[in-house]
Structure formats: C-alpha cells, structure tokens
DOZAMI-87109 format. One line per 2 residues: number of its first residue (from 0); for each residue z, x negated, y of C-alpha. Coordinates in steps of 0.02 Angstrom, whole numbers, plus 50000, padded with zeros to 5 digits. Layout:
BEGIN
NUM> Z:X:Y | ...
This chain:
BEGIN
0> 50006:52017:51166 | 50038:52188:51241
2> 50008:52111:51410 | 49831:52032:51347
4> 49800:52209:51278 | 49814:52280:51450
6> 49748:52173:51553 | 49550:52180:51449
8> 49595:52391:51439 | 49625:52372:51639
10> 49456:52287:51645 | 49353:52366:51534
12> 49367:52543:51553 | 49321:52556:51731
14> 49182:52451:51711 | 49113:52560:51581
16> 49170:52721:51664 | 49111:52658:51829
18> 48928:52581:51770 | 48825:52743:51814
20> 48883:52707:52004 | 48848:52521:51965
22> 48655:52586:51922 | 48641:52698:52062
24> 48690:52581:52189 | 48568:52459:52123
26> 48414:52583:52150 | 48460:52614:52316
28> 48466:52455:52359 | 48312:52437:52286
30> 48257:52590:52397 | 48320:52505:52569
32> 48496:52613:52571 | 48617:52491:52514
34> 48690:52457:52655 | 48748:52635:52680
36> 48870:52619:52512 | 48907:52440:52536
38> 49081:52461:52607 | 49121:52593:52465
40> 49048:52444:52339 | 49174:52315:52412
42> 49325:52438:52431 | 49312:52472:52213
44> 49268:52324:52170 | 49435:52252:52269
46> 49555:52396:52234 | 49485:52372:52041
48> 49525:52159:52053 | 49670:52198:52114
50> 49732:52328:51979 | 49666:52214:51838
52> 49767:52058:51916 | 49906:52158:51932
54> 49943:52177:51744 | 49947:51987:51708
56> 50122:51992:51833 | 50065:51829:51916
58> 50105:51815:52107 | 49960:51769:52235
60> 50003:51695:52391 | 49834:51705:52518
62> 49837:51570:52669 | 49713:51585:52810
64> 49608:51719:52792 | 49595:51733:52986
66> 49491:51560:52971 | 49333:51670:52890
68> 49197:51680:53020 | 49142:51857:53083
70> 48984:51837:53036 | 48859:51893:52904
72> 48777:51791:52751 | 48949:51670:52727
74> 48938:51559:52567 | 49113:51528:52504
76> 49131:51363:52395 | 49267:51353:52269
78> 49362:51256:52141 | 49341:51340:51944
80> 49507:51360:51858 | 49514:51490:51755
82> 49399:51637:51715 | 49504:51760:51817
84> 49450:51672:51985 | 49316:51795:52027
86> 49425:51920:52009 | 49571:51832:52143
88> 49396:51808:52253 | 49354:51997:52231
90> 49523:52040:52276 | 49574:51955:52435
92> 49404:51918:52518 | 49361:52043:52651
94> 49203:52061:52629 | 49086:52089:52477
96> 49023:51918:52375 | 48887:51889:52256
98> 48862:51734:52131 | 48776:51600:52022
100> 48836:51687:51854 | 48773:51606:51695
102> 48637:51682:51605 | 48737:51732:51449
104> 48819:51859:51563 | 48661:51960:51569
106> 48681:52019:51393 | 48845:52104:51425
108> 48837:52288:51429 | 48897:52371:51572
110> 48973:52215:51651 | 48779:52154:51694
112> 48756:52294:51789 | 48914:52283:51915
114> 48865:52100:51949 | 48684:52147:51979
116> 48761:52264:52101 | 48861:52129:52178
118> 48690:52052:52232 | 48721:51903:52106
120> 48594:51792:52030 | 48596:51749:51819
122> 48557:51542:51811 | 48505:51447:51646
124> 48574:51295:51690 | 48487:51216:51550
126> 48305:51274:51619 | 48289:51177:51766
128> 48126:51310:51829 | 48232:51470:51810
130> 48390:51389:51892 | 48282:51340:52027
132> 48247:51538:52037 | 48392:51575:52031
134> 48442:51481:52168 | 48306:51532:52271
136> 48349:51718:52232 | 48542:51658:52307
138> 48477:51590:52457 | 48369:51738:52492
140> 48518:51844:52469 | 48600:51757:52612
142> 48467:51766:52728 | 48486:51955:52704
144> 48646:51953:52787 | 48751:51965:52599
146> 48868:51832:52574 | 48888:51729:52420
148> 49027:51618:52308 | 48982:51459:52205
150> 49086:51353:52084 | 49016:51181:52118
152> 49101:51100:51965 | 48971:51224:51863
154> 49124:51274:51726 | 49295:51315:51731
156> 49428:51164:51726 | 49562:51253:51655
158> 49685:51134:51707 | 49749:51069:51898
160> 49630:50939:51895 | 49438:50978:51977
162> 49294:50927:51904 | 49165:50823:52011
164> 49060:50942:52081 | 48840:50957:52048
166> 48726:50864:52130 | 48627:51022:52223
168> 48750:51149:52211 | 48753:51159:52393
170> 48571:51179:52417 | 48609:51364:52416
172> 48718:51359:52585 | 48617:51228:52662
174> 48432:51297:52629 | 48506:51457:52686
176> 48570:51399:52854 | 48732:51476:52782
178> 48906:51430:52881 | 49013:51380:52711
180> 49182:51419:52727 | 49268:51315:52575
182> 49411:51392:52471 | 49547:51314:52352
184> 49616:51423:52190 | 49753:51323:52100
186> 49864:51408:51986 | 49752:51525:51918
188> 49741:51469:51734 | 49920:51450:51682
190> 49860:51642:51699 | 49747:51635:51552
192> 49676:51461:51495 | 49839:51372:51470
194> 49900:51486:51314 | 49754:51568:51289
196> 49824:51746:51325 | 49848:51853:51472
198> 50006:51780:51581 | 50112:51789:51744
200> 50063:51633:51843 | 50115:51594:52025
202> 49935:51571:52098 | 49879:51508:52297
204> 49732:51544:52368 | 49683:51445:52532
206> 49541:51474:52639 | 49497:51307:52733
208> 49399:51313:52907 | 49239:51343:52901
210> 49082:51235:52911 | 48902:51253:52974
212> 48767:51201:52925 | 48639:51251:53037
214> 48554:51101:53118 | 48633:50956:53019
216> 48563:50795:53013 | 48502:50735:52834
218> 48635:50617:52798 | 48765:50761:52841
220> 48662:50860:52710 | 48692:50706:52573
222> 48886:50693:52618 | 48925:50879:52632
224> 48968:50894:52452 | 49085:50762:52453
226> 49156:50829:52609 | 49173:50997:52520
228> 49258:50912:52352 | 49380:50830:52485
230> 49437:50982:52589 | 49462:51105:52438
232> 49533:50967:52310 | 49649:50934:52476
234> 49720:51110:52456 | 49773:51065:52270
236> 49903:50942:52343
C-alpha cells in the first residue's frame, strides 16, 4: 500500500505542479517556437518517467537502443501490458513520442494538457469519423518531423500473452511514409495489473530493427501488420 501511495504522489504532483509549463509549451507550439523547448520537453518528461518508475522497485533491462534510426518522424509500434508502458516508453526512448490516447483521457485535469504537449492525438474508437481524425491528426504529426508510439492491440493485455493486433492500426506509419521501428514490453504488468497495486517487477524492453515503409508494394502494406505482431510477439519468447 505505501508503495501504491507513492508511486500516484510521484505522478501526480508534478503533473499538476508542472501543467502551467505543459500550457505554455502548447501555445508556442501553436506560435511556430516549439521546437526551441522541445529538448527541455523530452528531458522532464524522461527524468519525471523515470522518477515515477523508480518507486514501484521493478528492474528494466533496455536491449538495442542503437537499432533506432537517426532520423526524424519514427513511429514506434508496441505490445500493451500494463498501463505503466508509456511511462517505460517515456523513459528510455531518446527522443520525444506522441500517441493515439483514448478519448476519456481528455477529461483529466492537468494530465490532458502534458499529453497535448506531447503532440498526441485523443481517438473515440467507437466513432469511426473522429478516429479517422484522429488518425489523420497522427499522421500529420509525423510528417512534421515528431515521432509517434501506437499500441496495435488497442487495450492493455495485462497478462504475457498479446492480443491480435487492429486491422488499420498501421495506417498511421504507412500513410505517413514513417520508418516503424517495432518494440517489445513484457514484464511490465506484474508491475501493476497482476495484484492490482503498485509492485517491483523485473521488466525488458527490446527495440527490434527498424522497418520502412516508404515505397512498399501493396501486398507489403496488407502483411506488415502481421509482420509487426511476429517480430515484437518474437521478443516475448
């Protein structure tokens, strides 16, 4: 319990604390100057994954971070275990990442405006039109140069197993051109999930080699998702 109590004080506070630089950021990105403050964006919103991880006592172990491209607008596709992967992505990624984050997410205080900063979109997967949007607003993210995560299983699985991931789901690194450079998480929700309370879990995160999309024929567009589900559920044996 104490541990639990932590870990949301370790969350929460600098989110609130931290919101007016959240809103500021936003307008001047809105004002062309985001760019200027983008490394000091990724460099708190790391050292603050980081701190917030650090209270649940669970071990990461990162393999092949050296196998991210150099390159701007990256989509990163990942397995869902547990609700603390975004922070293990914010963490240990070098470089600043936006996402898909369901709409109910909008309505938290504080919270909404950090992942608005983050250049993430809010989807209603139930409202096929605004999910469309929403994907559109991804993919013109990405063509900006900003790079982006998605969960193709659209939930968490809260176990070892992966779900099957969405038909579409990789529209938003193909229509974008984007080189996807897949990730595996597994570990993560004996963190949280399993018990339903804040725990130390031994967690790996493994960054797979990375794979273009620019150019690709059709029927490599129809097979890249079960490509995708391949390499990353790979890195869960």
């Amino acid at each position: 319990m104490a541990r639990t109590i932590l870990f949301y004080t370790a969350m929460w506070v600098p989110i609130v604390l931290g919101s007016p630089i959240a809103l500021i950021y936003i307008i001047l990105v809105k004002l062309g100057l985001g760019k200027l403050f983008e490394g000091f964006i990724h460099l708190g919103s790391s050292n603050w994954a980081k701190m917030v991880l650090k209270t649940t006592g669970s071990t990461i172990t990162i393999e092949g971070l050296e196998k991210i491209p150099d390159e701007k607008g990256l989509c990163f596709v990942g397995n869902h275990q547990s609700a603390i992967d975004i922070l293990i992505v914010l963490s240990v990624l070098p470089v600043t990442v936006g996402y898909i984050a369901k709409k109910q997410l909008l309505y938290y205080p504080f919270l909404n405006l950090w992942i608005v900063a983050l250049r993430s979109a809010f989807i209603d997967r139930g409202n096929v039109k605004n999910a469309l949007r929403s994907i559109e607003k991804g993919i013109e993210f990405i063509k900006k140069g900003n790079s982006m995560i998605i969960f193709p299983e659209g939930t968490r699985s809260k176990s070892d197993t992966m779900g099957t991931f969405k038909n579409g789901s990789i529209k938003l690194a193909t229509r974008a051109e984007a080189t996807i450079v897949p990730l595996t998480i597994s570990g993560s929700w004996h963190a949280w999930e399993e018990n339903l309370r804040i725990g130390a879990a031994d967690i790996n995160f493994m960054v797979h080699e990375a794979v273009p999309t620019r150019g690709i024929s059709a029927d490599e567009r129809k097979a890249l998702g079960n490509k995708l589900s391949e390499i990353i559920g790979g890195g869960l044996n």
